[in-house]
C-alpha positions in Angstrom: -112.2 6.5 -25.5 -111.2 9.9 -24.1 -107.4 10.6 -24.2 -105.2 13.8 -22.4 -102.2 14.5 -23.7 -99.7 17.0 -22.5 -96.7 17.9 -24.5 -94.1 19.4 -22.4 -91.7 22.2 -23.5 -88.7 20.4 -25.6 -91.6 18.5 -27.3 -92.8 21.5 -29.6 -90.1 23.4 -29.4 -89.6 24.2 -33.5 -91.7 23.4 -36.4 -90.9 19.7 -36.6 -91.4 18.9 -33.0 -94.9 20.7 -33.1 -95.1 18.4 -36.6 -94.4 15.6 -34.7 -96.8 16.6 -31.7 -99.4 17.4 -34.1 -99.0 13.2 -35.6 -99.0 12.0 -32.5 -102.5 12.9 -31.5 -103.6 12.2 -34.7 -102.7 8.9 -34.7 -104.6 8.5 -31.7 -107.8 10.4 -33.4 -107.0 7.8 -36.5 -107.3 4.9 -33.1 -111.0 6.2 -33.1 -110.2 8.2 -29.2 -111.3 11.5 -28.8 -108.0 13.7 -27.6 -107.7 16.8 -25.3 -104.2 18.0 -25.8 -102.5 20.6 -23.1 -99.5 22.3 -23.7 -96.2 23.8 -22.2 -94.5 26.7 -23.1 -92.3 26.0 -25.9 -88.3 25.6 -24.7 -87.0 28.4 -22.4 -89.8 30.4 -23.1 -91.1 30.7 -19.9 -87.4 31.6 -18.2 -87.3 34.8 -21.0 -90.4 36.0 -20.4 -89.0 36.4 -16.6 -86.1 37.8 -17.8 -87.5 40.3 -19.4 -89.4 41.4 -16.5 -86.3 41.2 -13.9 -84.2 43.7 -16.5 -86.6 46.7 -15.7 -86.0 47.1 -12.2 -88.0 46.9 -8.9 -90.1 43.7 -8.2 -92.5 43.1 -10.5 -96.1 42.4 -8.9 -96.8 38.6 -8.7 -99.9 39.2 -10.9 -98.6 41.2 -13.4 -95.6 38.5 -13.6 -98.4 35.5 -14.0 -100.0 37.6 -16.6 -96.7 38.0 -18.2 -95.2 34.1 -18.3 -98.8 32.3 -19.0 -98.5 34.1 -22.5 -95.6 31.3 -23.6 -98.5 28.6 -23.3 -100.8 30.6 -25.2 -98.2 31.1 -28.3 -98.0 27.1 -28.0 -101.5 26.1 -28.2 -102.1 28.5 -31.2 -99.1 27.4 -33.4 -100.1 23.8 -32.2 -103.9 24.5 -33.7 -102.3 25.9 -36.5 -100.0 23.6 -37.1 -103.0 20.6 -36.6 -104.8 22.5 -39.0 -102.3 22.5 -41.8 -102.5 18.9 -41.5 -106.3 18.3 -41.7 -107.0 18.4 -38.2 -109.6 20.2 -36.5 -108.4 22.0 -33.4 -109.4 24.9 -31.3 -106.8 26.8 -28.5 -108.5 27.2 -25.1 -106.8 29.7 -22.5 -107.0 28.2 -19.2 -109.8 30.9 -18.2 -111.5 29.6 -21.5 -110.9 25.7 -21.0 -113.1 26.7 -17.4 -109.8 26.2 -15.0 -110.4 27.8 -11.8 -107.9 28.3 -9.0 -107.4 30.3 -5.9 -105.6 33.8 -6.5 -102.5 32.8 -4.9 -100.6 34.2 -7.7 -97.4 32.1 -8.8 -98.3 29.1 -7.0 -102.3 28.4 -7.0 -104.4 25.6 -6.8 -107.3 23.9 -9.0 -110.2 24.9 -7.3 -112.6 23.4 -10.1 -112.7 22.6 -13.6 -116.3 23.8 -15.5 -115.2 22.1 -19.4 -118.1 23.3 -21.2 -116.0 24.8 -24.2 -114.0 21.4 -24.1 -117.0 19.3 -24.6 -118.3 21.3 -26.7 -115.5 21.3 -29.2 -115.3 17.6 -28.8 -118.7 17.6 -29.6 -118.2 19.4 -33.0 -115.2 17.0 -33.5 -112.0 19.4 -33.2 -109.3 18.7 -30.9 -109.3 21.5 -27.6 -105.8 22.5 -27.1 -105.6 23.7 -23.6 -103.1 26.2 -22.0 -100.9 24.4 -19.6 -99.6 25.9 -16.1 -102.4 28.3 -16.1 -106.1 29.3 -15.2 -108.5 32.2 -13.4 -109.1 33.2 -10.1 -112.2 34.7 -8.4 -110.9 38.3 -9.5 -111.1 37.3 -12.5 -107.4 37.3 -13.0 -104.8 35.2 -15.0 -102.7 33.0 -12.1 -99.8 30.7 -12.9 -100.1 27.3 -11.2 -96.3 27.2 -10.2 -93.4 24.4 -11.0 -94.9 21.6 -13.0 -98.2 23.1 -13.4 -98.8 22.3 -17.0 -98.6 18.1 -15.7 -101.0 19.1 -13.0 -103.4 20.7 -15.9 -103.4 17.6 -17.8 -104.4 15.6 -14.9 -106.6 17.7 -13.6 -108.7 17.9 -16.7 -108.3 13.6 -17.1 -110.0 13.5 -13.8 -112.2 16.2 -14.7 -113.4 14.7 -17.7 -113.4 10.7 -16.7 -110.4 10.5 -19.4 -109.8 6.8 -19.8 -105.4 7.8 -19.7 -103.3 11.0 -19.2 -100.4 10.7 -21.6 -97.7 12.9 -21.1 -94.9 13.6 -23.6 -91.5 14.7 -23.0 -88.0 14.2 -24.1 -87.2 11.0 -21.6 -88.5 7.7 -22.9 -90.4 6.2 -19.4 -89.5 6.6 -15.5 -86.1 5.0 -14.6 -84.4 4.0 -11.3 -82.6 6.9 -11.4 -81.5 9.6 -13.7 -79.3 7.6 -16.5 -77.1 10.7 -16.7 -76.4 10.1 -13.2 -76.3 6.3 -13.0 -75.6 4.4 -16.2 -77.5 1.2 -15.6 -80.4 2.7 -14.2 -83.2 0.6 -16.1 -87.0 1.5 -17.0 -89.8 1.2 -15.0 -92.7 -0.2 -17.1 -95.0 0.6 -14.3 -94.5 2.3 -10.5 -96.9 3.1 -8.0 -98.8 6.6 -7.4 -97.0 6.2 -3.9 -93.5 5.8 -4.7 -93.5 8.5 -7.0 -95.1 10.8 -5.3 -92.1 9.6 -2.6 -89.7 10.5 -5.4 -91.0 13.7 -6.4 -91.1 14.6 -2.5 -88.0 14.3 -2.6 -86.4 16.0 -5.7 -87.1 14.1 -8.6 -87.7 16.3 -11.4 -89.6 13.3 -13.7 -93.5 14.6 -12.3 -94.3 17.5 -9.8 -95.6 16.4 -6.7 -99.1 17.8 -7.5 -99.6 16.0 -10.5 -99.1 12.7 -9.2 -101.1 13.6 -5.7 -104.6 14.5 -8.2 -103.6 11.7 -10.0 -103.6 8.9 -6.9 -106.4 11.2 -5.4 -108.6 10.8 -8.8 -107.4 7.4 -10.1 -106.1 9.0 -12.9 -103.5 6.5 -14.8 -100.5 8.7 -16.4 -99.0 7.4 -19.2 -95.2 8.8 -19.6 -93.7 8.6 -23.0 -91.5 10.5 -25.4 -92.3 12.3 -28.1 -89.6 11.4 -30.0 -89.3 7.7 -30.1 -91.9 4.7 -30.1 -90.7 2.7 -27.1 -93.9 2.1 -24.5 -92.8 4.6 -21.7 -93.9 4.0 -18.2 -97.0 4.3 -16.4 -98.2 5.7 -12.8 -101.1 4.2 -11.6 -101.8 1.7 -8.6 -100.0 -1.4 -8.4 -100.8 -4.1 -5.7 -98.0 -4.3 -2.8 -97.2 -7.6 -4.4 -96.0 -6.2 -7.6 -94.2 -3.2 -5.8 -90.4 -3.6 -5.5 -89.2 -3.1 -2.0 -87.3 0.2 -3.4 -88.6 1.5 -7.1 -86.1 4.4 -7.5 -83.0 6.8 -6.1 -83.1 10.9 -6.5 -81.3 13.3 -5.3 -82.6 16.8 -3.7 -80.9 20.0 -5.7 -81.5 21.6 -2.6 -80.4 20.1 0.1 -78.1 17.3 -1.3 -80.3 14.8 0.4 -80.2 11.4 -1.2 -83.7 9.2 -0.7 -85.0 5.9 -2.1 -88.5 5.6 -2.4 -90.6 2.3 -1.9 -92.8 0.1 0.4 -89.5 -1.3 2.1 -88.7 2.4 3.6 -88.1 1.6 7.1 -85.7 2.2 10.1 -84.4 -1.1 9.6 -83.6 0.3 5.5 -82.0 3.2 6.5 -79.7 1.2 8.8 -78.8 -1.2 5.7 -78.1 1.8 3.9 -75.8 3.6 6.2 -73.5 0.3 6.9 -73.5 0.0 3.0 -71.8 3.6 2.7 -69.8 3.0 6.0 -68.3 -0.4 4.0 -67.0 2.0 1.7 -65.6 4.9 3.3 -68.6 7.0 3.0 -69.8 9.1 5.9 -73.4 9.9 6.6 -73.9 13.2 7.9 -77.6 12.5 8.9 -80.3 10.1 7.9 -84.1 9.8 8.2 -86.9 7.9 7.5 -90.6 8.7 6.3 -93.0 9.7 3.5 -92.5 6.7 1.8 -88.8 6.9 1.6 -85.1 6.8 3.5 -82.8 10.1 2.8 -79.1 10.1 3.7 -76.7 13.4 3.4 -73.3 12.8 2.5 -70.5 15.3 1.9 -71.2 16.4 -1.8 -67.8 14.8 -3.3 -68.9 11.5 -2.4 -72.3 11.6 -3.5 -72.4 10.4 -6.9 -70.5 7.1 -5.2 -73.0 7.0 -2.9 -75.6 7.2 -5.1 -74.3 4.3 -7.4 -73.7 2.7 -4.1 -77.2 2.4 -3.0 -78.3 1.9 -6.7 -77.2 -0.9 -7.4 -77.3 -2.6 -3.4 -81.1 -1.7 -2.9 -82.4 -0.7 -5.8 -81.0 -3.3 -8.8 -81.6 -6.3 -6.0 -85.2 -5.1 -5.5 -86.0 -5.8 -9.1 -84.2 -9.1 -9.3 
């Protein structure tokens, strides 16, 4: 069985968390599974690295700033090689140019054109474990591009698909997909499972848990992501296809940094939802400033004071009775 793993950012930040990266997949080697691992830059490298280029003056090129940023994945595969290596492991970093990722050269924000994994195979073949730059690959110019926001979950499933991988599991400092953030709302509870639809709905719409590209290759490709943490043992939450039977009317609640928008995702989105939701704020004093419906999803705006209410609000009226 062929296995993709992504670690994300906080999840090899330091020595121990690489440590603990590095276990992980070889538990999974130990499981008899072959394992591609991609990573992300480690912590805030990726936001210095900007910096850096922003404290000079002028406005940096958009190629010369993806050839800047895409060197915090490169630091992370090697120190994660090395790091394998120190425990017996056989490894081998790949820059996305090497790993054979190919995109358009819209620099800052391009797309997978195709993925050509001869040197991945080929270390697989000789046993070691590729450890492929995340957020990252070549153009036709031959240049280094940056695939934009969550680029480095849209590597990992790009390269499942790519290769037939049997799972994409991606590590990160949450333990599964919840109802909604449990920062936000306390009793938001775990999703073992939730469709490629309603999260794509919920990424749409501001979710930070997966990019939106990710999880549109991933429904495209019938790629199953896995999403666990690296920290803890708890079973995490996967992405995949569920039946409309097994779909709750509403799987989850976000909120859009940008706009303020509030939207719940799932098969039940409909005029007839919306409605239900504005007489539920309206019942408490809560004025909707506009509402819509579509894309899998129902969005309200509310004055920003009252929207953590509202969002508790809609939580646990449409959300918690839609898992009971």
């Amino acid at each position: 069985m062929l296995i993709v793993q992504k670690f994300g950012g906080s999840s090899i930040a330091d020595g121990d968390r690489l440590r603990r990266a590095a276990g992980i997949c070889m538990r999974q080697r130990q499981n008899g599974n072959e394992v591609v691992v991609v990573v992300s830059a480690m912590g805030d490298t990726t936001d210095l690295l900007a910096d850096r280029a922003r404290v000079l003056g002028g406005k940096p090129s958009p190629r010369e700033m993806d050839a800047l940023i895409t060197t915090g994945e490169q630091q992370s595969a090697a120190l994660l090689v090395m790091t394998m290596e120190s425990l017996g492991i056989p490894a081998v970093s790949l820059a996305g140019w090497q790993a054979g990722i190919y995109t358009d050269c819209r620099y800052g924000d391009s797309d997978i054109q195709l993925i050509a994994p001869v040197r991945i195979r080929e270390a697989l073949s000789r046993g070691r474990v590729p450890v492929v730059t995340g957020f990252q690959g070549v153009c036709a110019a031959g240049d280094i591009t940056s695939l934009g926001r969550g680029g480095s979950d849209t590597t990992a499933v790009a390269l499942a698909a790519a290769l037939e991988s049997d799972c994409c599991e991606i590590y990160t400092d949450v333990d599964g997909i919840y109802t909604a953030d449990p920062r936000l709302i306390p009793d938001a509870v775990k999703l073992s499972a939730i469709d490629y639809r309603d999260m794509l709905a919920l990424a749409e719409a501001g979710s930070q848990v997966l990019h939106a590209k990710s999880v549109e290759l991933a429904m495209a490709n019938s790629v199953v992501i896995h999403l666990l943490s690296s920290f803890t043992d708890a079973p995490g939450s996967q992405v995949r296809a569920l039946r409309d039977g097994s779909r709750p009317d509403f799987a989850g609640i976000t909120r859009s940094r940008a706009s303020g928008e509030i939207s719940l995702a799932g098969k039940a989105a409909d005029a007839a939802a919306l409605s239900r939701a504005v007489l539920l704020l309206a019942a408490e004093g809560i004025e909707v400033l506009s509402g819509s419906v579509g894309d899998g999803r129902i969005s309200v705006l509310v004055g920003e004071a009252e929207q953590p209410r509202a969002m508790q609000l809609l939580h646990r009226e449409m959300i918690l009775d839609a898992l009971k």
